[in-house]
C-alpha positions, 0 to 999 in steps of 0.5 A, a space after each residue: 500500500 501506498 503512502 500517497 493513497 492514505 494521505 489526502 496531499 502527495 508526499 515530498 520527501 523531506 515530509 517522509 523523512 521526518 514522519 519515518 523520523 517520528 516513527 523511529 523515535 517512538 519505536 525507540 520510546 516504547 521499546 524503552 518503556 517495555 525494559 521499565 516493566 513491573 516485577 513481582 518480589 513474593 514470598 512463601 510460607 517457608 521464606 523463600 524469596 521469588 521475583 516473577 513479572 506475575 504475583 504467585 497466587 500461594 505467596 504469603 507477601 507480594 511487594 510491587 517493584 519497578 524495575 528499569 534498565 539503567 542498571 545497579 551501582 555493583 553492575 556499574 563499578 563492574 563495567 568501570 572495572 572492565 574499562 580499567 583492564 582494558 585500559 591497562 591492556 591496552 597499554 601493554 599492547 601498545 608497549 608490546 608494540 613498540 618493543 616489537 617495531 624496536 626489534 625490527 628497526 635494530 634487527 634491519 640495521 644489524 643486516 644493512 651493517 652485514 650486508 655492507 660489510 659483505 659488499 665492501 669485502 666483495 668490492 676488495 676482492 675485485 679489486 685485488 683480482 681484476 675478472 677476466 675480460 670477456 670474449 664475445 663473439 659476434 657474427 659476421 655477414 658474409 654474401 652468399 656466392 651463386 652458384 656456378 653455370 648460373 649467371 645473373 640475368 634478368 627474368 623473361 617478360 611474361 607472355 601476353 595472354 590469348 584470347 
């Protein structure tokens, strides 16, 4: 179904935004009511406590409470006492982190410092026992000779084709 059928005016879009805005927010109001809900505390004939969204029917005592989803201070401490151990590893990552590039940085100079001294040695030898030139051989064009009892002459003209 269509939203221009219900509605008497064609709808523009900012007039769609703002009424599936309006919907949002509600949805997000009544689903923040039903976390507030009504919670029963009851207790029996033997002293046993019991919370429940119904009141027992056999329950000596049943006190009403209202209950909302912002939580207690033991549940909030918690959550801070969570956030402090992610701190804390958080900064020993980060520390393991840096200790690790330090040893990649350290171990890289160590093998430019190795690798330098391996070229300057190489650089020495080759200094001291100068290569051997090299011979390379390049091809040379020689004319192919004809054949004898074949001497260049030029090719017959074609013959006029008959008719």
């Amino acid at each position: 179904m269509n939203l221009n059928m219900i509605m008497s005016k064609p709808v523009n879009k900012i007039t769609m935004v703002i009424f599936l805005f309006v919907v949002c927010i509600l949805t997000l109001i009544k689903e923040n009511m039903v976390l507030a809900r009504q919670v029963y505390k009851s207790v029996d004939a033997e002293g046993n406590v019991t919370y429940s969204s119904t009141p027992p029917k056999e329950a000596v005592q049943t006190e009403r409470m209202s209950v909302s989803g912002k939580g207690n201070a033991t549940y909030i401490n918690q959550n801070n006492d969570n956030i402090e151990k992610m701190k804390n590893l958080a900064g020993e990552m980060e520390k393991e982190r840096m200790q690790r590039r330090d040893d990649r940085s350290a171990a890289n100079k160590k093998r430019e410092e190795e690798r330098a001294k391996r070229d300057a040695e190489e650089a020495k030898k080759r200094a001291e026992n100068p290569p051997e030139p090299e011979i390379r051989y390049y091809p040379v064009y020689i004319p192919r000779r004809h054949p004898p009892g074949r001497p260049n002459r030029p090719r017959p003209e074609p013959r006029p084709q008959q008719r």
